[in-house]
C-alpha positions in Angstrom: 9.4 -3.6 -16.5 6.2 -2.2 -17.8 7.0 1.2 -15.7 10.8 1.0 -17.1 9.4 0.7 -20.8 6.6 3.7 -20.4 10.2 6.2 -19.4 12.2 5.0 -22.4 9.0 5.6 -24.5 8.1 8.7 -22.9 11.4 10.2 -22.7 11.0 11.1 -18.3 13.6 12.1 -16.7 13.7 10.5 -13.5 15.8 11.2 -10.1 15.8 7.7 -8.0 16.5 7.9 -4.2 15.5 11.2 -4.2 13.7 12.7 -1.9 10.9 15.9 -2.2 11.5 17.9 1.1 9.4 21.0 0.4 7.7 23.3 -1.8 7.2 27.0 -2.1 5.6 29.4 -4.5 2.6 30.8 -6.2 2.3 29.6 -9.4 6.4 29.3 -10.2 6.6 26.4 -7.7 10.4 25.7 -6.0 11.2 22.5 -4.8 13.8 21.4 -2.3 15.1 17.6 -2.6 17.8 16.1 -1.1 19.5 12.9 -3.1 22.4 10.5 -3.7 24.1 13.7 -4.9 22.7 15.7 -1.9 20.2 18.8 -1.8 19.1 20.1 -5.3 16.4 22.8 -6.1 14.5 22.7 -9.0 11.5 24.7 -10.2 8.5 23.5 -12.4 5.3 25.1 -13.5 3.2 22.3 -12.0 4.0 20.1 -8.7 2.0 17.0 -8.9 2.2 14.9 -5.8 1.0 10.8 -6.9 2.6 9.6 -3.5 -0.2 6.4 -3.2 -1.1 5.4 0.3 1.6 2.5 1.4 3.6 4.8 3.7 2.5 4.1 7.1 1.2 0.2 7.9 -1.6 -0.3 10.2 -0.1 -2.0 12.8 -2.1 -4.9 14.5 -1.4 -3.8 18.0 -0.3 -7.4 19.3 2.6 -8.4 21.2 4.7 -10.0 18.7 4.3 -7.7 15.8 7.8 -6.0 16.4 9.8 -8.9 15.4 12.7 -9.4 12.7 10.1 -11.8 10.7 7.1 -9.8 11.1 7.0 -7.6 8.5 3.8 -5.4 6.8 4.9 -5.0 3.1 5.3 -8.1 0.9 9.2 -8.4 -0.2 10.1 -11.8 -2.2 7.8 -15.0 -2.3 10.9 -17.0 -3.2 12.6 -16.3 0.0 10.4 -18.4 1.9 10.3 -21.6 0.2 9.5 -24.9 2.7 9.0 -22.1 5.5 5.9 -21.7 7.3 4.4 -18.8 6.4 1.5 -16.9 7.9 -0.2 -13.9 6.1 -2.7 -11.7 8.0 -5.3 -9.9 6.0 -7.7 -10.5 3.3 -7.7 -8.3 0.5 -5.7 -8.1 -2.0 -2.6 -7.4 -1.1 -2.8 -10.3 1.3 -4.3 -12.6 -1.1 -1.5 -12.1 -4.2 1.0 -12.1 -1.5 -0.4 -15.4 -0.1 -0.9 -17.1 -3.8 3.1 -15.8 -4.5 4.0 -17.3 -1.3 2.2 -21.0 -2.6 3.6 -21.2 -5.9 7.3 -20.2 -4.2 6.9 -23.3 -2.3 6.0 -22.1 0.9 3.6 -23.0 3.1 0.7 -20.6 4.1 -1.8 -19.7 6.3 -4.1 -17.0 5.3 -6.0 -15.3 8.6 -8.6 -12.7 8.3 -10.9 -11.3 10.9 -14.0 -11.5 8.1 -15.6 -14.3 7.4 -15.7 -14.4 3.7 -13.7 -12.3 1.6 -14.8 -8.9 0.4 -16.5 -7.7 -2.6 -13.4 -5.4 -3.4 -10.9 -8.7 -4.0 -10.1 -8.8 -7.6 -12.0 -10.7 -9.8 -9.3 -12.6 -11.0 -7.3 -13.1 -7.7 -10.8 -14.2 -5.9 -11.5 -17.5 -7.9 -7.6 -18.5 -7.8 -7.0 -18.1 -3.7 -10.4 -19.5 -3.0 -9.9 -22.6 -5.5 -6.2 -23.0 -3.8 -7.8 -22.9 -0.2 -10.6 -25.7 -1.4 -8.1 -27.8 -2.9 -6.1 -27.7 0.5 -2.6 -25.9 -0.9 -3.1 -22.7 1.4 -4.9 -23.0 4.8 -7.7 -20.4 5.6 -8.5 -19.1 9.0 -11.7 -17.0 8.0 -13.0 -14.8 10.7 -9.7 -14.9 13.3 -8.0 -12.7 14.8 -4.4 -12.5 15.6 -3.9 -12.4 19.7 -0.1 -12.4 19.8 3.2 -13.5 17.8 5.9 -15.4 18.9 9.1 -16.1 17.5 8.0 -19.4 15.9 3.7 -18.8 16.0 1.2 -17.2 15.6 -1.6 -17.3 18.1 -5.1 -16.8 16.7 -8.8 -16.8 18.1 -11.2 -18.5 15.7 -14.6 -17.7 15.5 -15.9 -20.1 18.3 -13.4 -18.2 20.4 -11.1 -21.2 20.5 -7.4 -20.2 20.6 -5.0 -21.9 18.0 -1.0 -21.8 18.1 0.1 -21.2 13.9 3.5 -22.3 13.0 5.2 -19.1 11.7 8.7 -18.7 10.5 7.8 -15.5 8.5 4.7 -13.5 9.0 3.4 -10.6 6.6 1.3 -8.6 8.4 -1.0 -6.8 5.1 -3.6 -4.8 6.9 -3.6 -2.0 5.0 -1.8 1.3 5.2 -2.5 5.0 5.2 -0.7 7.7 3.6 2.1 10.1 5.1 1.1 13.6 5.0 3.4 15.3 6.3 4.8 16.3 3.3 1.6 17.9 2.5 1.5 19.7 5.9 4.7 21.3 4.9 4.1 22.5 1.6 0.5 23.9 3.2 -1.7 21.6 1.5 -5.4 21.5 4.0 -5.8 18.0 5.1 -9.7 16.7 6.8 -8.6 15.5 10.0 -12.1 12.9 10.1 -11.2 11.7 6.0 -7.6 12.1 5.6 -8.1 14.0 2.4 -5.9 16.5 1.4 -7.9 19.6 0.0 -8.2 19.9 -4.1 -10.5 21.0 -6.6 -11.8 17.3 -8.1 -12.5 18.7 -11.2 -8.6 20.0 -11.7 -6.9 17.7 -8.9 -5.3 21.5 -7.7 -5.0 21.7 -4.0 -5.1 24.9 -2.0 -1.8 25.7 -2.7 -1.6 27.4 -6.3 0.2 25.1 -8.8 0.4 22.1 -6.7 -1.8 19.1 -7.4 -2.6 15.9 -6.8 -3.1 12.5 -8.6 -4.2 9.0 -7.5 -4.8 7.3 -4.5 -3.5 9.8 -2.2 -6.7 11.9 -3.6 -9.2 9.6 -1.3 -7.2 10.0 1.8 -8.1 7.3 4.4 -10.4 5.5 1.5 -8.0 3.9 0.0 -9.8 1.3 -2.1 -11.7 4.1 -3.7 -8.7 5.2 -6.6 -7.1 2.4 -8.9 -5.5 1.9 -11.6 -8.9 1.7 -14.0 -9.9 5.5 -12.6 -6.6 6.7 -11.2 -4.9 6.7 -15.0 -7.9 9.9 -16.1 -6.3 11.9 -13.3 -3.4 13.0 -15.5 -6.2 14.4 -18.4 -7.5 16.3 -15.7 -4.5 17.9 -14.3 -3.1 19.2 -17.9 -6.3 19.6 -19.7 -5.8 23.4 -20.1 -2.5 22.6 -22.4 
């Protein structure tokens, strides 16, 4: 809603379920998409990439993780009311996800291979899911990790290395992601193989490609806790500040 109101305000024009396939040019960029109404070209002065960093999960790498009700984005909360429900992970997408999950009426198990929660959990979420877990409404496993996933479990090693067999009807796997740069590659944008970074100036956000920029999270490559909303929102300043 907040995103819907900020495009009637701002007067954007915006193309849903439309994809950017390429990009070409030296400061006159062209861009290649293809749509609901098929391929289009288009050209713009400035190409500014803000794809985030939720394209590719990390997968857990258990046997399991490829079933129907694993899944490693967060979809509806209210989907899974009186359903076991196990979420793997511990920042904050798995915590929100895990108090969404409570409130719907589910019931959750929260594993995480750490054995407290890490400095980068919001400070609003942090009181919330650890007052939840105290009061007994979600169950922690603090310092687990996931062995395998069955149909109807998941199976977990606790810290004492004793194995433990969690009921599981739906399972959200929200381990974090990395972003897709392929996209990148094609358009010629340099990307550090050791950071994931894709190659920009950070004082203009322009990458090596003339005209082509960059703005939020993608700019931190494989750090993706590093860009958020509270710093992410000067990028635009920077990208138009010669206008």
């Amino acid at each position: 809603m907040y995103y819907r109101g900020v495009v009637r305000a701002e007067g954007l024009r915006v193309s849903t379920y439309t994809r950017l396939v390429s990009a070409s040019g030296n400061g006159r960029i062209t861009c290649d998409t293809d749509g609901i109404r098929g391929p289009e070209r288009l050209t713009c002065d400035r190409l500014v990439l803000a794809t985030g960093y939720y394209d590719n999960p990390r997968p857990l790498g258990v046997p399991g993780e490829e079933l129907p009700h694993v899944g490693h984005y967060f979809d509806e909360a209210h989907r899974s009311i009186g359903l076991d429900v196990v979420v793997i992970g511990g920042k904050n997408s798995a915590a929100e996800a895990a108090l969404l999950l409570f409130r719907a009426g589910a019931r959750v198990t929260l594993v995480y291979r750490g054995a407290v929660f890490p400095p980068s959990l919001k400070y609003w979420v942090r009181p919330d899911l650890e007052n939840r877990i105290a009061a007994g409404e979600i169950a922690a496993r603090l310092g687990s990790v996931v062995e395998r996933i069955t149909p109807r479990t998941v199976v977990i090693r606790g810290p004492d290395g004793v194995q433990e067999s969690l009921p599981a009807d739906r399972v959200f796997a929200l381990t974090g992601y990395r972003p897709d740069t392929a996209l990148f590659r094609r358009i010629g944008i340099e990307i550090d193989e050791a950071t994931g970074r894709p190659a920009h100036d950070p004082a203009t956000l322009e990458t090596n490609v003339p005209g082509v920029f960059l703005a939020g999270s993608v700019t931190a490559g494989y750090r993706t806790g590093d860009i958020f909303i509270e710093n992410g929102r000067f990028d635009g300043e920077r990208i138009f500040a010669k206008e």
